[in-house]
Residue, then its C-alpha position, 0 to 999 in steps of 0.5 A: x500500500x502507499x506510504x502514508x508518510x507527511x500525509x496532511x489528512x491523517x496527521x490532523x486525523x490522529x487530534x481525534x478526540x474519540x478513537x472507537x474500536x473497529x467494530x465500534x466504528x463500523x456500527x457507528x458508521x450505519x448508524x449515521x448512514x440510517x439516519x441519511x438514508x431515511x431523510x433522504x427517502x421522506x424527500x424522494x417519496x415527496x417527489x415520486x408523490x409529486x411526480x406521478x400526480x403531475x403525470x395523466x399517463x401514469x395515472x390513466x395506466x392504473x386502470x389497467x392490469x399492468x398499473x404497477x409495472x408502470x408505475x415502478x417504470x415510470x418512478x425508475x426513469x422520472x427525472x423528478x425523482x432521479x434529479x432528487x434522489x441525487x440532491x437529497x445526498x445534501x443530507x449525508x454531507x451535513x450528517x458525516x460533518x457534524x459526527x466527525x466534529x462534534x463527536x469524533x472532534x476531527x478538523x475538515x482538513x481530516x475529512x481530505x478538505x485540505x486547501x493546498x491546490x484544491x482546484x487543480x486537484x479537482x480538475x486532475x481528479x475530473x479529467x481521470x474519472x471521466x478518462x477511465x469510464x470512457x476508455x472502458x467504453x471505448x474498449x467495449x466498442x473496439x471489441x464488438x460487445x456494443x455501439x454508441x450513437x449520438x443522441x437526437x435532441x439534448x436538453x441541455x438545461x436539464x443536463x446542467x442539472x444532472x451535473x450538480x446533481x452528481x456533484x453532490x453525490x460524488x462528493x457526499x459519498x466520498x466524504x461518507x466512505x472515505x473522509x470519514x469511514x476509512x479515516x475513522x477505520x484507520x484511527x481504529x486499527x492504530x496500533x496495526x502496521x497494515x491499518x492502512x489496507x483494513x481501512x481500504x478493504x473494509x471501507x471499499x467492501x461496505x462501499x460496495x454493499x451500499x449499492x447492494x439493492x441497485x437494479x440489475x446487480x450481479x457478482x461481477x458488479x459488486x467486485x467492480x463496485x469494491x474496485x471502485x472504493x479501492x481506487x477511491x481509496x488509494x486515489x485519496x491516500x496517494x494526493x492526500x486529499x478528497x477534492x480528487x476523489x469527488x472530482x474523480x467520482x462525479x465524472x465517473x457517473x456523469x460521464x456514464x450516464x449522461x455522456x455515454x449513454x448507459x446506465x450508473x449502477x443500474x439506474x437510468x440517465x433518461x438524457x445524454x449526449x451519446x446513446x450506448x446500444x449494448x449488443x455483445x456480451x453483458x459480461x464484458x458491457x455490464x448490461x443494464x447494470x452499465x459499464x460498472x458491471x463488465x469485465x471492461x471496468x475491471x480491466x481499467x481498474x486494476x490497471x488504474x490502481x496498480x499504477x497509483x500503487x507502484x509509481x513514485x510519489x513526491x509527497x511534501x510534508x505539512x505545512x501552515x497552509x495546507x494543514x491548516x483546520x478550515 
């Protein structure tokens, strides 16, 4: 694993006033995961409400004897309820911020909020995750296992829409599982010499669980899934920082859905800028999982991983300015 020596976010990570056991720490995290999780579902069942009065088709179609598998088609492709259920993870930042501290007494700065370089790392982090999703569909073209066509009409003003809305959950799930879970983990496991890979492993496998309930969801997906919050995880430890992994998270989806035209873990993007046809094998597309469930994602990421891993790093030790608490 990288070497986490002059690490900025760990150092001001170690001030925790409040260390939990690593089991402690794991039931702490559900906790204030439940209490995002069911916020966040009062505000999208506000809106799928919201969405199927506003709608006479769906309405009309509950005469019918297949009222409910429209409805749930519906729900599943309504922008009001998808551009929702990304904004509602607002909650989960407000959430992770006050737990780390009030209760744990971390700075941000221990969350991966340095400010040192933060724009650029931002911008270095979007041109990677877009970078990496794109070249495992490009991959998935070049060998046959399907075809993108530009779309007929784009509207814009909801896709700038789309965007924020994956600014939030990029971020929010990246302050959730790697500003505060895995940094709280290895607080955990501090008198272990691999802390560091626990809090890796476990952070990226709960990661993963997380999606658990995603449409179309399959083994190769859960393991792409894992992959994904190792990348994440290493991506954080080797810069030192969170800006890269949001900006890197949020490019990933939105290139995804919204630019390449395939599903992001399962769930639609009913407006993007290339439509993906996945003719081929689903095992190496992800079908209607998207990329995430295809051997395609499995490729990049492990190539991807292994170069963050194995490349010289120049890292510089603290300073005023970066270590600063925001």
């Amino acid at each position: 694993m990288i070497s986490d020596k002059n690490s900025i976010v760990f150092t001001e990570a170690e001030k925790a006033q409040r260390k939990f056991k690593p089991v402690i720490q794991i039931l702490i995290f559900f906790l204030v995961y439940l209490i995002f999780y069911l916020v966040a579902n009062v505000i999208v069942t506000v809106a799928m409400g919201i969405a199927v009065f506003s709608s006479n088709d769906i309405k009309d179609s509950f005469t019918e004897s297949s009222g409910i598998d429209s409805l749930v088609e519906f729900l599943q492709h309504n922008p009001i309820v998808l551009i929702a259920s990304l904004y509602t993870f607002i909650v989960s930042y407000i959430v992770c911020i006050i737990y780390a501290r009030k209760i744990e007494k971390r700075s941000t700065v221990s969350l991966g909020y340095t400010r040192k370089g933060a724009p650029l790392q931002f911008l270095m982090g979007f041109g990677i995750g877009g970078a990496m999703i794109t070249a495992a569909g490009l991959m998935c073209m070049i060998s046959g296992n399907g075809s993108f066509e530009l779309s007929s009409s784009v509207n814009f003003p909801l896709l700038i829409v789309y965007f924020a809305g994956y600014l939030i959950q990029g971020g929010a799930e990246e302050i959730m599982n790697r500003g505060f879970l895995m940094v709280s983990l290895r607080n955990s496991f501090r008198n272990n010499k691999l802390r560091n890979v626990w809090a890796v492993l476990i952070s990226s496998y709960i990661f993963a669980m997380l999606h658990g309930l995603n449409p179309g969801m399959t083994i190769l997906s859960v393991l792409n899934l894992f992959g994904a919050g190792v990348f994440f995880a290493v991506l954080f430890i080797r810069f030192d920082n969170i800006w890269i992994c949001w900006a890197a998270h949020t490019a990933w989806n939105f290139f995804q859905g919204h630019i390449l035209g395939t599903y992001v873990s399962g769930l639609p993007s009913p407006v993007s800028i290339f439509i993906f046809n996945d003719s081929g094998n689903q095992i190496i597309n992800g079908g209607s999982f998207g990329f995430e469930g295809g051997l395609m994602v499995s490729c990049v990421q492990l190539l991807v991983i292994a170069l963050l891993i194995f490349l010289p790093s120049k890292r510089k030790g603290p300073d005023s300015k970066t270590a600063e608490p925001a």
